[in-house]
VOBA-1610 file (N, C-alpha, C; in pm, whole numbers, padded with zeros to 5 digits, always signed):
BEGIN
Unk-02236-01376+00598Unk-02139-01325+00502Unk-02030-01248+00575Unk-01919-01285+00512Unk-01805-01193+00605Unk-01760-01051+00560Unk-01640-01004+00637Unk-01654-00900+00583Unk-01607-00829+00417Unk-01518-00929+00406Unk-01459-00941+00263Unk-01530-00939+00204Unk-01637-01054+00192Unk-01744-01071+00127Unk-01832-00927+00075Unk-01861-00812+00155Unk-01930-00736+00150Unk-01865-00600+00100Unk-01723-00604+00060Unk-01664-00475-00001Unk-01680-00518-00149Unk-01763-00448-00224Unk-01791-00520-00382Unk-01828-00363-00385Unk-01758-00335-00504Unk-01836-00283-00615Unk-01866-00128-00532Unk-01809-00078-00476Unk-01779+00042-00369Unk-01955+00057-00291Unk-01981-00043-00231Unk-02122-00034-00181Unk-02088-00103-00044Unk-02028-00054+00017Unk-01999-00080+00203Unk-02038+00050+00294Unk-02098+00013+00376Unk-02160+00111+00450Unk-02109+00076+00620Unk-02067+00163+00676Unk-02056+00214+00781Unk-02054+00335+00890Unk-02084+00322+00993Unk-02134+00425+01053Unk-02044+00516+01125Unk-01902+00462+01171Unk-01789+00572+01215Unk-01700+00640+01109Unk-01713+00778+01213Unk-01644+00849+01056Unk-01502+00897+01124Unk-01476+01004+01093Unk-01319+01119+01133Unk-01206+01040+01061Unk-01115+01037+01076Unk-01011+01010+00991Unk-00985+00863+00955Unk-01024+00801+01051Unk-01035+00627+01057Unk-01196+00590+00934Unk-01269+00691+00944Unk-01396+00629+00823Unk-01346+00714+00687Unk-01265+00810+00719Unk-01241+00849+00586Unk-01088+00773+00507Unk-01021+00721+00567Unk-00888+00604+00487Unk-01020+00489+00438Unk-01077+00452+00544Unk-01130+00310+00525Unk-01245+00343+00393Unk-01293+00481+00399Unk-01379+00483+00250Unk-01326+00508+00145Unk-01226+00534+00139Unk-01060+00552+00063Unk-01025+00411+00011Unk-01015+00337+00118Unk-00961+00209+00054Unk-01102+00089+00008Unk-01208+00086+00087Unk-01271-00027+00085Unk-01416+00004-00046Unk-01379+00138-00170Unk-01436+00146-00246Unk-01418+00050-00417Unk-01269+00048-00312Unk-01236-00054-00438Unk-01123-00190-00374Unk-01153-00228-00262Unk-01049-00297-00165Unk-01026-00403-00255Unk-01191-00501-00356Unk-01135-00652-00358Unk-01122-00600-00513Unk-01117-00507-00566Unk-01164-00520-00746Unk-01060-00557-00828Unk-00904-00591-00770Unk-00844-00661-00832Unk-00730-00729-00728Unk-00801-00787-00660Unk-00740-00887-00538Unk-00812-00998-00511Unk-00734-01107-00488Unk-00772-01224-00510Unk-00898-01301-00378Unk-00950-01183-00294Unk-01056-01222-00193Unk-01149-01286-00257Unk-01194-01410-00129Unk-01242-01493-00192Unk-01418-01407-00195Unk-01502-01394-00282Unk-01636-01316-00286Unk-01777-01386-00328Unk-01719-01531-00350Unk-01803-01628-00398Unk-01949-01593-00351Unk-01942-01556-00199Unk-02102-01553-00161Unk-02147-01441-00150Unk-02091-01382-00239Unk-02138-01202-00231Unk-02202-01163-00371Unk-02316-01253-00433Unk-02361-01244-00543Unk-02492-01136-00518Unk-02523-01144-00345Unk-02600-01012-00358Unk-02572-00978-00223Unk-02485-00882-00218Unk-02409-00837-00116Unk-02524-00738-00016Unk-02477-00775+00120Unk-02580-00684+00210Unk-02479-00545+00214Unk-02523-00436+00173Unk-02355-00302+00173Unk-02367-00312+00351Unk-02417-00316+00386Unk-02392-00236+00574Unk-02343-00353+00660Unk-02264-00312+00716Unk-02177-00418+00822Unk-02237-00445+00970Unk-02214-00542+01021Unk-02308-00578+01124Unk-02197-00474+01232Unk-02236-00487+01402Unk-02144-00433+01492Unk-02026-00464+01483Unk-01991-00621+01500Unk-01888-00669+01474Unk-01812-00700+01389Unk-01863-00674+01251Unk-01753-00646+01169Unk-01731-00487+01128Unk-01839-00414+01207Unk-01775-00237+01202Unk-01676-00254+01287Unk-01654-00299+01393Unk-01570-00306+01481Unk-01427-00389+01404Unk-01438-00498+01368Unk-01317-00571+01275Unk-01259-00471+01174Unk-01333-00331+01103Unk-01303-00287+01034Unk-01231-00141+01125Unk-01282-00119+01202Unk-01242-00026+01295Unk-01106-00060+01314Unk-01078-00143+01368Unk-00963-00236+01432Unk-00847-00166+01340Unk-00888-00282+01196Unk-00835-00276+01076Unk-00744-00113+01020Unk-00868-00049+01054Unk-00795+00050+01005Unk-00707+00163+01090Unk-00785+00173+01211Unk-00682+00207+01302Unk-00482+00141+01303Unk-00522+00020+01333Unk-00435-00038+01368Unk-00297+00014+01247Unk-00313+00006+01119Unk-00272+00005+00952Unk-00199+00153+00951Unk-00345+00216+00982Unk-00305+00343+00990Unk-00229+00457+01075Unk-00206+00389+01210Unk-00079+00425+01315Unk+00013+00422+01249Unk+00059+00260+01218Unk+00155+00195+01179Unk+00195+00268+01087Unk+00116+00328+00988Unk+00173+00408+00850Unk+00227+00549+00927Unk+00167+00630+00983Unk+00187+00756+01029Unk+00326+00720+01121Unk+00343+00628+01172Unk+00463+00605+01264Unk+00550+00606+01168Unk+00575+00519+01057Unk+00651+00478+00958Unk+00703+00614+00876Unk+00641+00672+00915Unk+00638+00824+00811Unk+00719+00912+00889Unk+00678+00899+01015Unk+00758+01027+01119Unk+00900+01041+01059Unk+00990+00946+01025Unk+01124+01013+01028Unk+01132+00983+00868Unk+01059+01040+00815Unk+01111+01065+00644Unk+01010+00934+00522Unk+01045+00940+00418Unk+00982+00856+00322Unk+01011+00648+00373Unk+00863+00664+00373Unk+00865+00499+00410Unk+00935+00392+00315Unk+01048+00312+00391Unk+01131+00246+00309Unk+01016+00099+00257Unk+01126+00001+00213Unk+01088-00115+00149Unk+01085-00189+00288Unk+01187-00172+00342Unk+01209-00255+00434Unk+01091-00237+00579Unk+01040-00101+00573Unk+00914-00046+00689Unk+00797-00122+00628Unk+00822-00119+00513Unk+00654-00168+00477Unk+00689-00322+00478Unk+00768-00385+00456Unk+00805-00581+00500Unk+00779-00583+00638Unk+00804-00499+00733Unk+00810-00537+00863Unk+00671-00527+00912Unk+00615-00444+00845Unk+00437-00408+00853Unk+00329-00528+00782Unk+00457-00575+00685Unk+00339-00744+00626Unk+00394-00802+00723Unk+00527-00826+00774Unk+00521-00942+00852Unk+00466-00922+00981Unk+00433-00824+01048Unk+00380-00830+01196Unk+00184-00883+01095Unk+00139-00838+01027Unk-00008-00878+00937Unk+00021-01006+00932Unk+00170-01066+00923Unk+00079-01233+00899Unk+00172-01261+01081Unk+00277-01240+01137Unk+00333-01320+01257Unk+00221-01296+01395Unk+00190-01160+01396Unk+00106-01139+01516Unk-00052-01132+01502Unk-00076-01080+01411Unk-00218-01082+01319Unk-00296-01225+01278Unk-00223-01294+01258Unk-00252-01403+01203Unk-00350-01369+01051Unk-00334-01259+00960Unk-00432-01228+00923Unk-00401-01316+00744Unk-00512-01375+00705Unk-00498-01469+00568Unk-00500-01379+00442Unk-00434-01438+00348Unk-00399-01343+00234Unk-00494-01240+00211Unk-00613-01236+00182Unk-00755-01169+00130Unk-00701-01019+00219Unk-00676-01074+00384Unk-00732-00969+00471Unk-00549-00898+00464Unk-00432-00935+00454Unk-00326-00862+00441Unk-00346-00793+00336Unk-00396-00821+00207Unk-00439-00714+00121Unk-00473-00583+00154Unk-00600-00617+00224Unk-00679-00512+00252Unk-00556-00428+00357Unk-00500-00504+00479Unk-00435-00395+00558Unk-00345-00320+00470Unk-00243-00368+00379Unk-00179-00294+00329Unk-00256-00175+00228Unk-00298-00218+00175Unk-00418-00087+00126Unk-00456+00010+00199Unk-00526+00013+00335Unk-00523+00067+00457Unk-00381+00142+00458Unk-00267+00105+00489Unk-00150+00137+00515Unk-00125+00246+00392Unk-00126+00230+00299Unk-00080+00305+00155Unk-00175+00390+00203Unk-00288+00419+00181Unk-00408+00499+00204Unk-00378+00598+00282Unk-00349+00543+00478Unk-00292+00612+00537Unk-00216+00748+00521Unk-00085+00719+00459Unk+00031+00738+00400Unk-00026+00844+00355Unk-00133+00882+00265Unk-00155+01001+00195Unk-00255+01071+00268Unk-00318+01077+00392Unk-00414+01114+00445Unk-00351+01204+00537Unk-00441+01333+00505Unk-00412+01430+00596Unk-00358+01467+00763Unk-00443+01348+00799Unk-00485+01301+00947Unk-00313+01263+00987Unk-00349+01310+01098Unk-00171+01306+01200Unk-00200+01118+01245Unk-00110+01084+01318Unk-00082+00987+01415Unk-00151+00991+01531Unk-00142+01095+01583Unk-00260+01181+01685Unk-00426+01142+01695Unk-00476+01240+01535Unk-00569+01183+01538Unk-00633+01022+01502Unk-00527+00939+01416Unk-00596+00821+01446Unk-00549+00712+01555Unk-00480+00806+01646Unk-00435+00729+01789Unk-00623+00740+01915Unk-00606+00902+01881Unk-00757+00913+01910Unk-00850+00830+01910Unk-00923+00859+01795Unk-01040+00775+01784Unk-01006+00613+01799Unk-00895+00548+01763Unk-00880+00430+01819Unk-00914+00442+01992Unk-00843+00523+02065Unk-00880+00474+02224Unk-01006+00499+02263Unk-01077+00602+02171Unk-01184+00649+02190Unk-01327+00495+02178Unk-01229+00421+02117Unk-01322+00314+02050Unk-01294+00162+02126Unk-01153+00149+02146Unk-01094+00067+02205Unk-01051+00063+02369Unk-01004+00193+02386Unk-00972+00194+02552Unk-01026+00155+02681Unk-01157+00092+02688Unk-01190+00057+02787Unk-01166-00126+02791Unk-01040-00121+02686Unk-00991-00267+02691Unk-00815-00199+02699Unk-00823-00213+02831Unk-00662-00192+02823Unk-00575-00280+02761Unk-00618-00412+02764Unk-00480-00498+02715Unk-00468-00468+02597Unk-00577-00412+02516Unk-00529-00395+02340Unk-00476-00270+02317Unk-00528-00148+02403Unk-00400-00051+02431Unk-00238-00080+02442Unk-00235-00138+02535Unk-00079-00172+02599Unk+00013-00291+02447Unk-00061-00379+02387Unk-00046-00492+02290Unk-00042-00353+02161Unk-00114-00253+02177Unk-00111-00176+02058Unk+00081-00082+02055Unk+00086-00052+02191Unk+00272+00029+02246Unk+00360-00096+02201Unk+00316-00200+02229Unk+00418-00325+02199Unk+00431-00306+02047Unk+00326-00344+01979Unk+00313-00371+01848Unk+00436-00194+01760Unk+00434-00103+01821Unk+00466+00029+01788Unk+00636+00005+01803Unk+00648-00050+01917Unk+00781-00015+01976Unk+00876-00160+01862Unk+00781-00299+01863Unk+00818-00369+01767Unk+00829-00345+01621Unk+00767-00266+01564Unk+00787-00249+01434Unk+00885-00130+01457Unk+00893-00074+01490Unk+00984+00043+01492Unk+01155+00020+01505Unk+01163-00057+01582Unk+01253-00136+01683Unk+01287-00241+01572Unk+01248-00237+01474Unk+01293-00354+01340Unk+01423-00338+01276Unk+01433-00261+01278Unk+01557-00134+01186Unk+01665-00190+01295Unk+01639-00210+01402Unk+01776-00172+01515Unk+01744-00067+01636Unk+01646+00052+01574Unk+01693+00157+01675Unk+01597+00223+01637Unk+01517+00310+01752Unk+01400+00379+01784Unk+01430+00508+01755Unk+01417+00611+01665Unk+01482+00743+01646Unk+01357+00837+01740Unk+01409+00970+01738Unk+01310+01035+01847Unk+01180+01092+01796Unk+01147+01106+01638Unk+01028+01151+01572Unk+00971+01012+01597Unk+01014+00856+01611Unk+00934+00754+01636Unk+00853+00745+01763Unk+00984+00790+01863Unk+00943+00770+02016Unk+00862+00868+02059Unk+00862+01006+01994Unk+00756+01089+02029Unk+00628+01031+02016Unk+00556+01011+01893Unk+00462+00963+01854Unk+00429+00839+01932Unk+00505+00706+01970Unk+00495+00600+02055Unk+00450+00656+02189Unk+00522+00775+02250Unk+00511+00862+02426Unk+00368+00883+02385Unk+00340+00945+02294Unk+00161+01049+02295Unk+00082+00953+02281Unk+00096+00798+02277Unk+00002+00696+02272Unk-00004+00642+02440Unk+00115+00651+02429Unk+00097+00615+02621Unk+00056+00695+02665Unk+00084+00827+02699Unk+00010+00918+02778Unk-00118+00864+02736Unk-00237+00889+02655Unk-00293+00871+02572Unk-00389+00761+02610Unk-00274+00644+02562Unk-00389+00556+02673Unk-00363+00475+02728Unk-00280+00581+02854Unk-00305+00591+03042Unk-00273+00506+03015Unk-00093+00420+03011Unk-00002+00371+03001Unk+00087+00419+03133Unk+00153+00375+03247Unk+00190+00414+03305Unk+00355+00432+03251Unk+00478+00537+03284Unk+00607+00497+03189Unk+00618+00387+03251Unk+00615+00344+03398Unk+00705+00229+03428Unk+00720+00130+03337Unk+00597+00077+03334Unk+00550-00012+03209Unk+00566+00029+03046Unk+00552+00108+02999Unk+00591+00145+02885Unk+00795+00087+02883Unk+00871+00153+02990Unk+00948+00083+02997Unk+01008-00067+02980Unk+00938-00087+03070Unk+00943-00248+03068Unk+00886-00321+02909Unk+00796-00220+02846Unk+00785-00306+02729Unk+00865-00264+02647Unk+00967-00127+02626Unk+01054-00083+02573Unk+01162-00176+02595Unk+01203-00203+02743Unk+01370-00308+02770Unk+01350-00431+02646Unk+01235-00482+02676Unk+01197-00604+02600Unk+01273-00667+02460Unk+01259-00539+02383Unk+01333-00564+02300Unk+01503-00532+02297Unk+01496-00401+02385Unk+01653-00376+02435Unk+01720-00468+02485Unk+01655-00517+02574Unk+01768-00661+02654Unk+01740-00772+02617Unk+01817-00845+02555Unk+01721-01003+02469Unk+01766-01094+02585Unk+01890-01087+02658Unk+01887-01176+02764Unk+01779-01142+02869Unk+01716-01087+02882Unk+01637-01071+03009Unk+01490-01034+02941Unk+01463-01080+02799Unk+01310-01079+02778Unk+01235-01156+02843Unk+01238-01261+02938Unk+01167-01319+02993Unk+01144-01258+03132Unk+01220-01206+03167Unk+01202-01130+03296Unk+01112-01001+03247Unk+01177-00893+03114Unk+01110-00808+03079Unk+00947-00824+03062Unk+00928-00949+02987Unk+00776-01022+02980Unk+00699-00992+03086Unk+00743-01049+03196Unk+00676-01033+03272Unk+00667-00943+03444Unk+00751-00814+03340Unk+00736-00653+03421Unk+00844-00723+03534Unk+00893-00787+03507Unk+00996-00815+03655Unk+01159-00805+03639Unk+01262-00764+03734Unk+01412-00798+03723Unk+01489-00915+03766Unk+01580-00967+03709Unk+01605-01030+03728Unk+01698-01091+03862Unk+01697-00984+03952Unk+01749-00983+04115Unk+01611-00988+04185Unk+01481-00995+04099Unk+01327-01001+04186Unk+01306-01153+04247Unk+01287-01160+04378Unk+01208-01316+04431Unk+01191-01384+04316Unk+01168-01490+04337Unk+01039-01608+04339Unk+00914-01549+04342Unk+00879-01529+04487Unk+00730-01456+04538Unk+00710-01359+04451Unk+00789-01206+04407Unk+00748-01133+04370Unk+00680-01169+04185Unk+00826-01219+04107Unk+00794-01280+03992Unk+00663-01339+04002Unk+00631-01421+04063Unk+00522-01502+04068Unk+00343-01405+04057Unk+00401-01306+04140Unk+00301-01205+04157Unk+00238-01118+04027Unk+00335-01094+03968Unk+00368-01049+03830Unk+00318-01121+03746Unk+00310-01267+03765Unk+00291-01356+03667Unk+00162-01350+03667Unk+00098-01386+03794Unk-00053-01421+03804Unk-00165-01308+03736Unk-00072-01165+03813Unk-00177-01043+03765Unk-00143-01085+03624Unk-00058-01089+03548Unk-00058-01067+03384Unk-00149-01224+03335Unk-00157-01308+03387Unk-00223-01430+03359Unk-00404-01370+03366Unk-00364-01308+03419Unk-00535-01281+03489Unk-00598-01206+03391Unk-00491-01078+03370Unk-00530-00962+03269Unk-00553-01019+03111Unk-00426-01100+03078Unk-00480-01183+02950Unk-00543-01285+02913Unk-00583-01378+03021Unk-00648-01526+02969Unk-00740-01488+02869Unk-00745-01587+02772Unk-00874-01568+02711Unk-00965-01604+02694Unk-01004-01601+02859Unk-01162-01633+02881Unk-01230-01474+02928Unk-01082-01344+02969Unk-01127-01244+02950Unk-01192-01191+02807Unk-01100-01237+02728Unk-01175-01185+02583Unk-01355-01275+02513Unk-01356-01339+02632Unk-01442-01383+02604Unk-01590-01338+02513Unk-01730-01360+02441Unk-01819-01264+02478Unk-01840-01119+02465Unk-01654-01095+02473Unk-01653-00926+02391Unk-01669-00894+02263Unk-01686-00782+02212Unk-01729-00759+02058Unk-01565-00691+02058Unk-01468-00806+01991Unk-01358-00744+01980Unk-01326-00778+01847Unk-01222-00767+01768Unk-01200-00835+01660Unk-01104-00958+01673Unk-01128-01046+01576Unk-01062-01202+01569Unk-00899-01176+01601Unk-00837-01026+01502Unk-00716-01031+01513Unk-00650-00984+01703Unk-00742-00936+01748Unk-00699-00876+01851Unk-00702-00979+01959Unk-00816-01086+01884Unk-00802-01185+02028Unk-00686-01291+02030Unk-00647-01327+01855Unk-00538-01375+01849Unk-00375-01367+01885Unk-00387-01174+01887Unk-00308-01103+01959Unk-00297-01185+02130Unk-00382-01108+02149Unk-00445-01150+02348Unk-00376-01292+02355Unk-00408-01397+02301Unk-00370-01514+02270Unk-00252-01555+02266Unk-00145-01512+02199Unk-00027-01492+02195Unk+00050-01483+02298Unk+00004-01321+02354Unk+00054-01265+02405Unk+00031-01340+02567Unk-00078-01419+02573Unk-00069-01516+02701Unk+00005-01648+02716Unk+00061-01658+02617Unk+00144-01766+02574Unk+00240-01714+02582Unk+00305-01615+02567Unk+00430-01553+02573Unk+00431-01543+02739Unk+00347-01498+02813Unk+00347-01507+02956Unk+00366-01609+03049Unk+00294-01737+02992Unk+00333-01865+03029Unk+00483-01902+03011Unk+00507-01916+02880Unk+00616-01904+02834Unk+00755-01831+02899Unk+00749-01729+02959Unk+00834-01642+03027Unk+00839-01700+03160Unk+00759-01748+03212Unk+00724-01811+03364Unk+00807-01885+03397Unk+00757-01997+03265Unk+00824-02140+03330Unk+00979-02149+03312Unk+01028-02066+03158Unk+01158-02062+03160Unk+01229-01992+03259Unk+01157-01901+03363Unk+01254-01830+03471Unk+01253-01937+03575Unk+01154-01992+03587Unk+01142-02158+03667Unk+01273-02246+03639Unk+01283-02279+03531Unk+01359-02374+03489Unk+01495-02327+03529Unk+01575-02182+03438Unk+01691-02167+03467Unk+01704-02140+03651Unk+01576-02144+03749Unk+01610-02117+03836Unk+01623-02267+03921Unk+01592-02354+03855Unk+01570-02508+03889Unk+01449-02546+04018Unk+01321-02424+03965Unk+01227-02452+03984Unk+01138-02582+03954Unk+01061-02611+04017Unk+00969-02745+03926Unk+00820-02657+03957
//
């Protein structure tokens, strides 16, 4: 049974708490009771979640709930903050109607919860950090939704800095994923941490470590969530992707 399946009727049980178990018992008491998740096989629901979908729910709500506290830093969350927050739920997420529900619920929830940006930056690394790439994919995901509007204001970028420090983000790199969206001619160079006056050799070098760090045969076997590997996924395709086109305009083969 999945996890949808098992939010019925406010009888879900899980075992992490602090500000990330208190949105998620906030929202998932009444997540499906008038949303169209499919619940067909939840005629006798198990309430307690296995590891891996505490962890999918972990994810879930962390992830929702940055996003809201970021959204908030510089004043009342527009129409247009919360579109850019469904569309990264279905463009990078890959996540299917049932489960964008639930994030945005998460997100609203957020929104009224005591808890800073801080603390649910926390317990996310606390839970997540010994996977750097979903750290670093988490600054991207921040600097992209933010970066929607046009322009990064400084109550955004504060909150974005205390995640890098945070989690042991070096700036160089924080940079480089900042240009990314700043320079659209040189996102392929930005992609892949390199300039565009860098070698052959060096680019190449760049390429391999980031090939290495994301394949996903690293995510292999891990207890991660579906959305994060689809992330990982992406985001190694975007690496390939950046490679060959600096190949090409360089009339590499």
């Amino acid at each position: 049974m999945g996890i949808f399946g098992k939010i019925v009727g406010g009888t879900i049980g899980f075992a992490f708490g602090g500000p990330l178990g208190a949105v998620a018992g906030a929202v998932f008491g009444h997540a499906l009771d008038n949303s169209n998740g499919d619940v067909s096989d939840a005629t006798e629901p198990d309430p307690y979640l296995s590891m891996i979908e505490e962890t999918q729910l972990a994810f879930f709500a962390a992830v929702f709930s940055m996003l809201a506290k970021l959204a908030q830093s510089d004043g009342p969350v527009t129409h247009e903050e919360i579109d850019t927050v469904k569309t990264f739920a279905v463009t990078d997420l890959h996540l299917t109607p049932p489960a964008q529900n639930v994030a945005i619920k998460i997100f609203r929830a957020a929104l009224e919860s005591p808890a800073r940006f801080e603390d649910f930056a926390l317990q996310f690394f606390q839970k997540f950090g010994r996977h750097p790439q979903m750290t670093e994919m988490m600054i991207d995901a921040f600097l992209r939704v933010s970066l929607a509007d046009g322009a990064l204001n400084r109550a955004e970028e504060a909150l974005i800095l205390y995640a890098v420090r945070l989690f042991e983000l070096n700036d160089q790199r924080y940079r480089q994923i900042k240009a990314r969206y700043a320079h659209a001619g040189d996102r392929f160079y930005e992609t892949l941490g390199c300039r565009r006056d860098d070698t052959m050799d060096t680019i190449k070098r760049h390429y391999r470590a980031l090939v290495q760090s994301y394949h996903p045969d690293k995510f292999a076997g891990k207890e991660l969530p579906e959305a994060a590997r689809r992330m990982a996924y992406d985001k190694f395709h975007d690496i390939q992707n950046a490679y060959e086109s600096i190949k090409k305009a360089r009339g590499i083969k």
